[in-house]
Residue, then its C-alpha position, 0 to 999 in steps of 0.5 A: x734412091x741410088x741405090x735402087x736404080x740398076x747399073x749404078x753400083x755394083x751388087x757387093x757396093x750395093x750392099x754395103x750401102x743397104x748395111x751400113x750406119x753412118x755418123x754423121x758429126x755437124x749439121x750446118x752447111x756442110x752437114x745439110x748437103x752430106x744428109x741429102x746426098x746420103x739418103x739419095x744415094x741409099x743410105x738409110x741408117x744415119x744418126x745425126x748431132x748437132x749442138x746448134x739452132x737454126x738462124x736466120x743467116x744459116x738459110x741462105x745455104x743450109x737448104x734443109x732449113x726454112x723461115x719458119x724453122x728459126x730456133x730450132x735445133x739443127x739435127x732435128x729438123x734436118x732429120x724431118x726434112x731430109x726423111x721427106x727424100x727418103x721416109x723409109x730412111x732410119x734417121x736418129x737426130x741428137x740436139x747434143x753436143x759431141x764431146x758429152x760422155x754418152x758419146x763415148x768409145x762404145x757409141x763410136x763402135x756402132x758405125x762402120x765410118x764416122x763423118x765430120x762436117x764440123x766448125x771449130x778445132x776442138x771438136x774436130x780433135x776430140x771425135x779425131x780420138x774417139x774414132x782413133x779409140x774406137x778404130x773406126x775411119x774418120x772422113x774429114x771436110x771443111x770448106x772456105x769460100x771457094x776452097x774445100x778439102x775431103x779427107x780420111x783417117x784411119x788408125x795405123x794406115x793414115x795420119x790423123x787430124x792431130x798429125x799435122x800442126x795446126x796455126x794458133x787461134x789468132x787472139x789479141x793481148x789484154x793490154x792491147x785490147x784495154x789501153x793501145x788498140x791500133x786497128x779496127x779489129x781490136x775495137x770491136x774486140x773491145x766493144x764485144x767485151x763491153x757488151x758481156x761486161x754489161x749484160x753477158x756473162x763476164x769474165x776477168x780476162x775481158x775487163x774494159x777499164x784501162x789495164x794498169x798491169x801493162x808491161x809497158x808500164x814501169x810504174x813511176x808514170x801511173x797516175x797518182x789517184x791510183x791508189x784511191x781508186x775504189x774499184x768495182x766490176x763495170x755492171x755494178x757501176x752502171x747499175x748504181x747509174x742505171x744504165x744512164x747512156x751519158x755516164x756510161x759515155x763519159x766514163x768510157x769515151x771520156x774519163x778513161x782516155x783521159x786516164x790513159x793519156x796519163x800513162x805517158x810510158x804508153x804514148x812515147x812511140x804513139x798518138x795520144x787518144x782524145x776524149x770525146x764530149x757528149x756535149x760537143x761531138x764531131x757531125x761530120x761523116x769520115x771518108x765521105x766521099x766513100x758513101x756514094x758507093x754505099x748500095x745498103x743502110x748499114x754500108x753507110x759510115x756513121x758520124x760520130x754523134x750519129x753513134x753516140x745516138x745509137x750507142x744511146x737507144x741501143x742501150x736503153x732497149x738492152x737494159x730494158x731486155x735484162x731487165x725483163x730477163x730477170x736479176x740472174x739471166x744474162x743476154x747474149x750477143x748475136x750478130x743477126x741482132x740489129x740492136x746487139x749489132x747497133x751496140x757492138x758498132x757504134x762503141x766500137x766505131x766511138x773507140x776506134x775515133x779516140x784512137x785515131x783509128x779509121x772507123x767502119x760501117x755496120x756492115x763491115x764490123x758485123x763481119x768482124x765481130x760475127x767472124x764471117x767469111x763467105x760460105x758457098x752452098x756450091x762449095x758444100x755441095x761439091x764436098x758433100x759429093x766427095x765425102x760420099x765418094x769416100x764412105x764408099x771406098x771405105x765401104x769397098x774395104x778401099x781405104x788404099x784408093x782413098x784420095x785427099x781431094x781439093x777444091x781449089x779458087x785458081x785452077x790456072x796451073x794444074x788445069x783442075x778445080x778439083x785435085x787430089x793427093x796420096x794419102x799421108x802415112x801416121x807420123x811418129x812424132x804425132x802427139x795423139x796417134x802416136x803408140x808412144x806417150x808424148x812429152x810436151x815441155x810447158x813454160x809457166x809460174x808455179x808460184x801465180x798459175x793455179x789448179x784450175x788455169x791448168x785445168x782449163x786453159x792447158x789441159x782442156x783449151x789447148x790439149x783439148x781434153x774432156x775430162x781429164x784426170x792429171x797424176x803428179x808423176x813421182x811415184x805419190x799418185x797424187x791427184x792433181x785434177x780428177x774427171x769426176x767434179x765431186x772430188x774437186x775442191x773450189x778452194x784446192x782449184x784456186x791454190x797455186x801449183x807451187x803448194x803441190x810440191x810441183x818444181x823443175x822437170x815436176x811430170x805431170x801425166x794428164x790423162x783422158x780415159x774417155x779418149x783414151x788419150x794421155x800426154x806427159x806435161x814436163x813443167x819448167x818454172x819461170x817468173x820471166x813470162x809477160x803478157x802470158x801465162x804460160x808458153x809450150x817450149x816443146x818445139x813445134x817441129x817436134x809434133x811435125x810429121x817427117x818429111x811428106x811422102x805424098x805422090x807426084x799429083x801431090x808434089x806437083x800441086x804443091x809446086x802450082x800451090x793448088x794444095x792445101x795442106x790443113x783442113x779449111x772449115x766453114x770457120x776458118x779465115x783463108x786467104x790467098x797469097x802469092x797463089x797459095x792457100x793458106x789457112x790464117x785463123x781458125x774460129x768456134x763460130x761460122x767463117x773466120x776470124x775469131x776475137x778473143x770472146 
């Protein structure tokens, strides 16, 4: 270790390290390196959590994992391996998820830093305020490919990891998905859903029949069997077939287009769909001269009946699945899955010819529906080495030497794979570290949004909260939704907000005790609202940091457009575009794009 090896550091440094304990949030690939570079350093008094198991995709860069680890929990055997470096380390390892009240205030206040090597938002919010609550420092990572970025927040000295404005979650409308799919994104979108509407758990808001609520729609160019349709949920009706493969064929790629060509509102600046025939599908294979360059199987373009063929045997080993599983057990998609991929590609491959969109091989759909970018071991290496670099500053009680640092792809301008930049002071507008109460301005229909939407979708999904309790704010104390689940009525959840009493300017405080966090939510009522159900009106300037103070290092890699101005995680999809880094999405599941499921 490090630490022991005379001339390193220096003895106060020494024994910071020796005294320490560490955080350590997410064990994947970023997780892995930092576990490794802390214990050969000297660190020896680490805890670890992760909500996650091991996959085989995971092995070629999370090097603490092996073949024979497969299922099971991360932090777990991270911990094992990682105590092989250092078996006088005291290593506690946590198979939990982060945002479990147990991991409260008092939890945070055990460590001298916390370090996150996470992969989506919403978890990286959440320990953003716990650590704030907890006036711990936080050292933030993520890395894309070739890009990466290590930083460090720490209550009323630098922002926080809510003070800057984040992209939204690139989603896609219901309509689009359901009825006009243009691009192969949006079919595999589709034929995620399909599979949770067969076998997963289902949701309403990922139905796959023709969506006749689109507001494209005026109503007069519905079909007339409309109103005689007896609807039932899309399991039902395959179980009354028996998962038979040419009805459920017939019913998706054939009776449904038809159905939809009928809306003829839909098609009047649009191709129309065509339905296929089980009896009489196309064999040739689209852009075949492009097979010559195929090295793999599942680079290989599929013909259209070579994907009813595997959409076929893909179904049948699915159901036999469930069936084993048993009547109350669902499956769950996994992309390392051949027969779950098999599935998932052909029907999307089958949806994308009905709508003349051009179809894509195995391989490209998987990194579509499994969201995945390129994630370099390399990369994690390097950022893993930064962090480290950090916690010691912190440690030094440093914190004014603290560097944003990045790993840049294109080092042409500045001449540097890794740059750097001041650290930012908190903003005054910022929602979350800022001493005021925020005020955020929500559009929404209070006679059609219920209890539970704004519980789940507002409150939790986008303000990210764990367990908020919301108060109507007009002197009543009335209890709209509380933390503790007993005093939550199901049939209360249900009610429209209107029957609270809840009108124009109603203020709602919404309040999380276990982040220590609150927002006052300013309701403005409207009917006007199409495709959505809500909207925030509260201008996203207003939640912007005021104009960068950051030094000249900062100022001339923003000039090169070498800087990165959010945190790039291993789930977020980053492009470069005229020479800049710019983050296009962020995603719940490993590197990039993330489909609505």
């Amino acid at each position: 270790m490090a630490v022991h090896i005379d001339g390193i550091f220096e003895e106060t440094l020494k024994n910071e390290i020796k005294g320490s304990k560490l955080l350590v949030v997410g064990a994947g690939g970023i997780g892995c390196e930092l576990l490794k570079t802390l214990v050969l350093t000297g660190f020896e008094d680490l805890h670890v959590i992760d909500l996650d198991t091991i996959e085989l995709s995971n092995l070629n860069r999370q090097f603490l994992f092996h073949k024979q680890h497969i299922g099971r929990p991360k932090a777990i055997v991270a911990k094992e391996s990682v105590l092989k470096f250092n078996p006088k380390a005291k290593i506690i390892a946590y198979h939990d998820s982060i945002t479990n009240t147990q991991y409260n205030i008092e939890f945070f206040r055990q460590f001298s830093v916390v370090t996150n090597a996470l992969d989506n938002v919403a978890a990286r919010s959440h320990v953003n305020r716990m650590c704030l609550a907890a006036d711990i420092p936080l050292i933030e990572s993520g890395t894309s490919g070739y890009v990466g970025q290590v930083t460090v927040y720490k209550k009323k000295i630098t922002e926080c990891f809510e003070c800057l404005p984040r992209k939204p979650q690139k989603t896609y409308p219901g309509c689009t998905i359901r009825n006009t799919p243009s691009e192969p994104v949006h079919c595999v979108v589709w034929a995620k859903h399909l599979f949770n509407q067969l076998f997963g758990v289902t949701d309403a808001d990922e139905e796959v029949s023709p969506d006749v609520a689109d507001s494209e729609l005026d109503g007069s160019s519905l079909p007339n069997e409309l109103g005689n349709v007896n609807r039932v949920s899309t399991r039902e009706w395959v179980k009354s077939t028996n998962y038979d493969p040419v009805k459920l064929f017939t019913k998706l790629f054939s009776e449904d287009i038809i159905y939809l060509n009928k809306m003829n509102d839909l098609w009047k600046k649009r191709s129309r769909p065509k339905a296929l025939n089980w009896n009489d599908l196309p064999d040739a294979v689209p852009g075949s001269s492009r097979q010559e360059d195929a090295r793999i199987k599942d680079q290989m373009l599929w013909s259209t009946k070579q994907c009813a063929e595997i959409f076929k045997s893909s179904l049948t080993v699915l159901r036999k699945r469930a069936e084993e599983a048993g009547e109350n057990e669902v499956l769950t998609w996994d992309k390392d899955d051949e027969h779950c991929m098999d599935f998932v590609a052909s029907c999307s491959n089958l949806r994308a010819y009905c709508f003349h969109i051009p179809q894509q091989s195995k391989f490209d759909i998987k990194a579509i529906a499994g969201n995945i970018v390129p994630a370099i071991a390399t990369t994690n290496a390097i950022i893993a080495g930064l962090i480290v670099l950090q916690v010691m500053k912190v440690l030094k009680g440093d914190i004014s030497k603290c560097r944003t640092a990045f790993i840049s792809e294109n080092c042409s301008a500045t001449k540097k794979i890794i740059s750097s930049a001041q650290l930012e002071k908190p903003s005054s507008n910022c929602f979350v570290c800022s001493p005021k109460t925020p005020e955020v301005s929500i559009k929404l229909n209070v006679q059609t949004l219920t209890v539970k939407t704004l519980e789940e979708k507002v409150i939790k999904e986008k303000l990210h909260m764990v367990q908020p309790d919301v108060v109507i704010n007009d002197g009543s104390g009335k209890i709209l939704v509380s933390s503790d689940p007993e005093d939550m009525q199901e049939e209360v959840m249900v009610k429209p907000l209107s029957e609270f009493g809840i009108t124009s300017e109603t203020r709602l405080l919404c309040e999380d005790f276990f982040q220590c966090y609150k927002v006052l939510l300013i309701i403005q009522p409207t009917s006007e609202l199409t495709g959505q159900e809500f909207e925030f009106e509260t201008d996203v300037e207003d939640l912007k940091p005021g104009p960068s103070t950051r030094g000249d290092d900062a100022s001339q890699a923003k000039e090169d457009g070498n800087i990165v101005f959010e945190n790039v995680s291993d789930t977020e999809d980053a492009i470069r575009k005229e020479d800049e880094i710019m983050v296009v999405s962020e995603s719940d599941d490993e590197n990039g794009l993330q489909p609505p499921t």
